[in-house]
C-alpha positions in Angstrom: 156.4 -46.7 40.1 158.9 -43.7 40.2 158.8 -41.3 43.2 157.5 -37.9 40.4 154.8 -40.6 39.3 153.6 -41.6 42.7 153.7 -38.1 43.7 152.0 -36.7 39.9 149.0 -39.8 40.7 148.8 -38.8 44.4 147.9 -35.1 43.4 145.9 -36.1 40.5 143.9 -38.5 43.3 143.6 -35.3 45.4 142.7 -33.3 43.2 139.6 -35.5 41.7 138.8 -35.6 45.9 138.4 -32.3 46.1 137.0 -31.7 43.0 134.3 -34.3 43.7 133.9 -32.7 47.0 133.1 -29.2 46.0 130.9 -30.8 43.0 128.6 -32.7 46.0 128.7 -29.5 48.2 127.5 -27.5 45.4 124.5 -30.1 44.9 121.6 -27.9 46.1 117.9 -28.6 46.4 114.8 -26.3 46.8 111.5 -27.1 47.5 107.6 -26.9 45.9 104.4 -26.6 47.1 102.4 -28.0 44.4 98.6 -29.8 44.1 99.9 -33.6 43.3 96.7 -35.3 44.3 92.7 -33.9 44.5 90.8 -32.0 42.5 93.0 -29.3 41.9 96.4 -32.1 40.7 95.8 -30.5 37.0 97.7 -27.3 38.5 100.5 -29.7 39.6 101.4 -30.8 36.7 101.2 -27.7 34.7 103.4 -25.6 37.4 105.6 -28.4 37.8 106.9 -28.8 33.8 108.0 -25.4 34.0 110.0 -26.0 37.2 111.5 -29.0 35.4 112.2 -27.8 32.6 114.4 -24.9 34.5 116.2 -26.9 36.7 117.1 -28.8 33.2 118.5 -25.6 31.8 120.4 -24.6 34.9 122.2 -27.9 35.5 122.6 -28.0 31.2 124.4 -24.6 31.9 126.2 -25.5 35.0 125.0 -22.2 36.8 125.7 -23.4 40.0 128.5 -25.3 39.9 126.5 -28.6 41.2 123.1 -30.6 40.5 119.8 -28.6 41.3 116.8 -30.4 42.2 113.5 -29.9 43.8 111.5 -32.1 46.6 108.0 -32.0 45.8 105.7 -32.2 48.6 101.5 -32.4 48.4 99.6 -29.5 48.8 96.2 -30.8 47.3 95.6 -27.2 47.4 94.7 -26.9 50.8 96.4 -24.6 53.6 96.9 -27.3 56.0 98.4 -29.6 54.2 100.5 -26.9 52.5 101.4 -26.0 56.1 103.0 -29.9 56.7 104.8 -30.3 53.2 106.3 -26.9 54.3 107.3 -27.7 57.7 109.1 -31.4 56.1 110.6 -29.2 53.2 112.0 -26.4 56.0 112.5 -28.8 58.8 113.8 -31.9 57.2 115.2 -31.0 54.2 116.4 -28.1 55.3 115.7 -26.3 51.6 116.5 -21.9 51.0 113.9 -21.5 48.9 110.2 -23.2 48.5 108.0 -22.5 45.0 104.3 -22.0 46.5 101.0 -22.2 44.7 96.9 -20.8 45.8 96.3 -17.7 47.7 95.6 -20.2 50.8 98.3 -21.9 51.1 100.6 -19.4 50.5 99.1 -17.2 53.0 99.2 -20.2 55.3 102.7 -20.8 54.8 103.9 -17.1 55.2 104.6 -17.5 59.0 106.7 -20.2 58.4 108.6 -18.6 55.7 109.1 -15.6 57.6 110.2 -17.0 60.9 112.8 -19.4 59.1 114.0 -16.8 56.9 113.3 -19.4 54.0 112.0 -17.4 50.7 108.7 -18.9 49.4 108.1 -17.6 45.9 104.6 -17.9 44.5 103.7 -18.3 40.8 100.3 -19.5 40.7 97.9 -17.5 43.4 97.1 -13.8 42.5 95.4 -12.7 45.5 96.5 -8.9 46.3 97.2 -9.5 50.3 100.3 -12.2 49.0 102.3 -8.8 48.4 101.9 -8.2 52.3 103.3 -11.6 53.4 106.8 -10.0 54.9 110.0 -10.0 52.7 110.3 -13.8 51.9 107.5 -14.4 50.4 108.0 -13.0 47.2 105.3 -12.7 44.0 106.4 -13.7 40.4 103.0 -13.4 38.9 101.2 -10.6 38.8 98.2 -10.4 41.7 94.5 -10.4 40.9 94.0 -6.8 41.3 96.3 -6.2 38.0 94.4 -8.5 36.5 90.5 -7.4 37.2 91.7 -3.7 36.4 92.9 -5.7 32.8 89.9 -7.1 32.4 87.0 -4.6 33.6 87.8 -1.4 31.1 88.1 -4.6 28.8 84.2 -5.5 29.6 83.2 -2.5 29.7 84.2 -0.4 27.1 85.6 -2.7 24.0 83.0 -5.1 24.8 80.5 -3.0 25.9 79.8 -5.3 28.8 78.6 -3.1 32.0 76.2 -5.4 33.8 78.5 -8.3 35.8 77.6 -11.4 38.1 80.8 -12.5 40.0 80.7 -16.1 41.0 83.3 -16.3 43.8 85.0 -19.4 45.7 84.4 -18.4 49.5 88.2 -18.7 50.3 91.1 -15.9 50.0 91.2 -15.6 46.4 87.5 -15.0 45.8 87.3 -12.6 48.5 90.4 -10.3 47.1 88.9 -10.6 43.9 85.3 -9.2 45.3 86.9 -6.6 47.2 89.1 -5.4 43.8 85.5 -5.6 41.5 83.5 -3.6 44.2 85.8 -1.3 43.4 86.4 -1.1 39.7 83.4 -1.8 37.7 82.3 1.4 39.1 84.9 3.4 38.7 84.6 2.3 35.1 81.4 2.6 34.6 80.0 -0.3 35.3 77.8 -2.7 37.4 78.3 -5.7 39.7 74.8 -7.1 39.9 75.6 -9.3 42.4 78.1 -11.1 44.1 77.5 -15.3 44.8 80.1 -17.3 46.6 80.5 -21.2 46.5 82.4 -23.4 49.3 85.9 -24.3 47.6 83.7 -28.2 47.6 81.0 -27.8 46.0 80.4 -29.1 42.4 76.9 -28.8 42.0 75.4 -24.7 40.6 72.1 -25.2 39.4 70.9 -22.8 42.4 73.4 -20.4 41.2 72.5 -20.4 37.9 69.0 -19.7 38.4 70.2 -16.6 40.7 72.2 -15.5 38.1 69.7 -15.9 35.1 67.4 -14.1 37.3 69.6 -10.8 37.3 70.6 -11.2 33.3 74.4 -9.7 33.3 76.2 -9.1 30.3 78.8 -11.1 31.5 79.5 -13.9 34.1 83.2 -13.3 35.8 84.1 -16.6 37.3 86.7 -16.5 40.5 87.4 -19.9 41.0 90.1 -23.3 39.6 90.1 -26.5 39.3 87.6 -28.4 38.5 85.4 -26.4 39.5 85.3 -23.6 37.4 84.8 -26.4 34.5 81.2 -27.4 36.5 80.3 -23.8 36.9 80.9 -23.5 33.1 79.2 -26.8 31.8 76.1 -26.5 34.3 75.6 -23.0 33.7 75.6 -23.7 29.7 73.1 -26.5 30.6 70.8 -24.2 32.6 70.2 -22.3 29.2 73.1 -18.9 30.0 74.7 -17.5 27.1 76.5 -14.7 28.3 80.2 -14.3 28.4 82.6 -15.8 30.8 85.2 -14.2 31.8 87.8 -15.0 34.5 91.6 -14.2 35.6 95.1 -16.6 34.6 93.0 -19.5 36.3 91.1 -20.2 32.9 94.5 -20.9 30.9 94.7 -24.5 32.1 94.1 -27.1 29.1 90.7 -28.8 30.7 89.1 -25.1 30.4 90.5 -25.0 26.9 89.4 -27.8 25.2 85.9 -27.5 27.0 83.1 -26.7 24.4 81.4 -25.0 26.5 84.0 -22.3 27.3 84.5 -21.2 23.9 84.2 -17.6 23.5 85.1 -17.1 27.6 87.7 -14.0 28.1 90.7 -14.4 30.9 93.6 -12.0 31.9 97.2 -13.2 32.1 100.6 -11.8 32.0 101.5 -10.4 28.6 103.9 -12.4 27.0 105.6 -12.7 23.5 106.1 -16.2 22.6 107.7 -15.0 19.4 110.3 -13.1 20.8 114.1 -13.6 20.2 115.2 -12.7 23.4 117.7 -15.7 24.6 116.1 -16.4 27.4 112.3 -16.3 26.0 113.4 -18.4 22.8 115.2 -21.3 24.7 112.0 -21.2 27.3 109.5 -21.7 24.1 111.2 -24.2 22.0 112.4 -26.7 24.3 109.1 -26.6 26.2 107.2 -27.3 22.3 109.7 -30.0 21.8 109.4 -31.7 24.8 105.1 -31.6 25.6 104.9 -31.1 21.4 102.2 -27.7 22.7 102.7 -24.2 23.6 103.8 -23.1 27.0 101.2 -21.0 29.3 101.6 -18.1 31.4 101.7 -20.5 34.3 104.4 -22.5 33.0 106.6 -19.6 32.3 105.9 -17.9 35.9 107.5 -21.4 37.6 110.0 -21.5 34.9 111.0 -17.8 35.8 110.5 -18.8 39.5 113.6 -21.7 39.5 115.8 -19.1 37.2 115.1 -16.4 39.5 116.5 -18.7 42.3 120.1 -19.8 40.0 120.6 -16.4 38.8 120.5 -15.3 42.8 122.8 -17.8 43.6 125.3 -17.9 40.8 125.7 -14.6 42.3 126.3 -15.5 46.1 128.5 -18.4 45.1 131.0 -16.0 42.9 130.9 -14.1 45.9 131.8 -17.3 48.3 128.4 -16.8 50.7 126.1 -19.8 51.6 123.0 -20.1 49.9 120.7 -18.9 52.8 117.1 -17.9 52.5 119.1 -14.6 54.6 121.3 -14.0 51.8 118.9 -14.9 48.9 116.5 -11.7 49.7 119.7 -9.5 50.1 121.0 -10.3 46.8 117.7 -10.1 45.0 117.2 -6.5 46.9 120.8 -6.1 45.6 120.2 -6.6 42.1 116.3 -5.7 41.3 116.3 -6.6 37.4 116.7 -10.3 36.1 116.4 -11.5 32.4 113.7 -14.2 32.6 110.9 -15.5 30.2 109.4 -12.5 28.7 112.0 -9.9 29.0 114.1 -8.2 32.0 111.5 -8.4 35.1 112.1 -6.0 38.0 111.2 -6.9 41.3 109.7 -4.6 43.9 111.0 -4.1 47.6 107.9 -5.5 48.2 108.8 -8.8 46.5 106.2 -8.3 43.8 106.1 -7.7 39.6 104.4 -5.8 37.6 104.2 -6.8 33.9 101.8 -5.7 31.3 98.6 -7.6 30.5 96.9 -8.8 27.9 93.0 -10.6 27.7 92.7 -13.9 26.1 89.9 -15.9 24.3 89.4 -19.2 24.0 89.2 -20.8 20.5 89.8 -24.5 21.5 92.8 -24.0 19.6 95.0 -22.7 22.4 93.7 -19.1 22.4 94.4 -16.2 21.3 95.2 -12.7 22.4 92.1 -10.4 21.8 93.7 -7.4 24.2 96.9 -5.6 25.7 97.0 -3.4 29.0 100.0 -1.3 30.6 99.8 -2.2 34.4 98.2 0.5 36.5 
């Protein structure tokens, strides 16, 4: 081999090195916080084929340069064990970035978050204390107390629905939600007849149902997932109660949908136009139908937005040659405020939360359909 041939193969050799060097070092993974076993795994799933399918588009799109992935880790729902698949995720696989789910275990995993400087970004629990967990722990879905002011004026004046029984899981979620109702039915005219919490456990309501036939409400708003929410449904249908059910983004998950027994039943979520032919939006939509062969939820787009939120961030910090560091994560997304995710351009507060408009769905067993918009307030 000539000397300008050993030397041209030598630099091509060094330059695949380094190439395949800075491909590996640009490799990044994040972390989730997601339900994968118990009675609350339907959640897992659902949050988890949004994630997917985003880390799909951002390595399709080469955003960052490398391979994104996520480590899954077993919350079952529950804040202790949300508290050890945080400390592995933070500890051993030394992740920027965690996607966290369920009022509980976000709130349990806040300190960790905050004294690692890891962000933890939550799509799936709505209760209004998350937006005072310290700047990393950021909100992409909009808190329950957007969503019972949604749904009360709904109740109250289209649906003429003034009289309401909350049925409440005794954990974080049910008491925010309590706290926001004792507040707005009567500002809006209306009436919570009574208040009954449940242990996050139980499965069996036939004692609540007779509580709540005895005070008659117009309406039934249920504060609770999983499972659960489908026995409080079913039994309360079987104890002979009619009235409407109505509940917060919770409701949207397939086992609620395709329940008999839930048809009629009102919920809040995020207002979103699957139609749209904004880029982002489209793509979302069509290679989620194509892949599952259904329509995407608001859940599904939140975790979706979640993962984007986390390439766009650091498509940025790598143009700008800085580390992808929890640190340098929440200065860039202070930095730049408004991102183009599913649904349109989202701004995010200093407070790490959004505000989106809202819109009250019914379920037909067909996959719902909107019956309501709101503005936030």
């Amino acid at each position: 081999m000539s000397q300008f041939k050993r030397v041209i193969s030598a630099g091509v050799m060094a330059c695949a090195l380094v190439a395949a060097s800075a491909s590996q070092a640009a490799d990044v993974t994040i972390g989730a916080l997601f339900p994968m076993s118990g009675l609350n795994a339907s959640y897992g799933d659902i949050f988890g084929s949004g994630a997917n399918l985003a880390a799909e588009h951002v390595n399709a799109d080469n955003l960052l340069g490398g391979k994104l992935s996520i480590q899954y880790e077993d919350s079952q729902a529950l804040p202790q064990q949300g508290v050890i698949g945080m400390n592995k995720l933070v500890n051993v696989q030394k992740v920027p970035y965690v996607l966290s789910a369920f009022t509980g275990v976000s709130k349990a995993i806040s300190t960790i978050s905050s004294r690692t400087r890891t962000v933890a970004v939550n799509g799936g629990g709505v209760g209004p204390d998350l937006a005072e967990l310290g700047p990393y722990f950021w909100n992409i879905i909009p808190l329950a107390n957007y969503e019972v002011r949604a749904m009360i004026p709904y109740l109250v004046n289209e649906r003429k629905m003034k009289r309401v029984v909350l049925i409440y899981v005794d954990d974080p979620l049910g008491q925010s939600i309590k706290k926001e109702m004792e507040t707005a039915l009567p500002a809006a005219g209306g009436q919570l007849l009574e208040a009954l919490s449940v242990p996050a456990s139980a499965q069996q309501f036939g004692g609540i149902a007779a509580r709540v036939r005895s005070a008659n409400p117009d309406a039934i708003y249920v504060a609770s997932y999983g499972s659960q929410q489908s026995q409080i449904v079913k039994q309360f249908r079987d104890n002979g109660l009619k009235q409407l059910f109505a509940s917060y983004t919770a409701f949207s998950i397939p086992e609620i949908n395709a329940l008999p027994e839930a048809a009629g039943s009102v919920y809040t979520s995020q207002n979103i136009d699957w139609a749209s032919q904004d880029p982002v939006t489209k793509r979302f939509v069509d290679d989620y139908k194509k892949k599952y062969n259904k329509m995407p939820t608001a859940y599904i787009a939140n975790y979706y937005n979640a993962v984007r939120l986390f390439a766009l961030l650091s498509q940025q910090l790598i143009k700008k040659g800085q580390p992808l560091t929890g640190e340098n994560l929440l200065k860039q997304r202070v930095e730049t405020k408004t991102f183009d995710l599913v649904g349109g351009k989202v701004t995010v507060a200093e407070n790490g939360t959004v505000t989106m408009p809202m819109q009250i769905n019914e379920i037909d067993g067909k996959g719902g359909k909107v019956v309501s918009t709101a503005a936030p307030k």
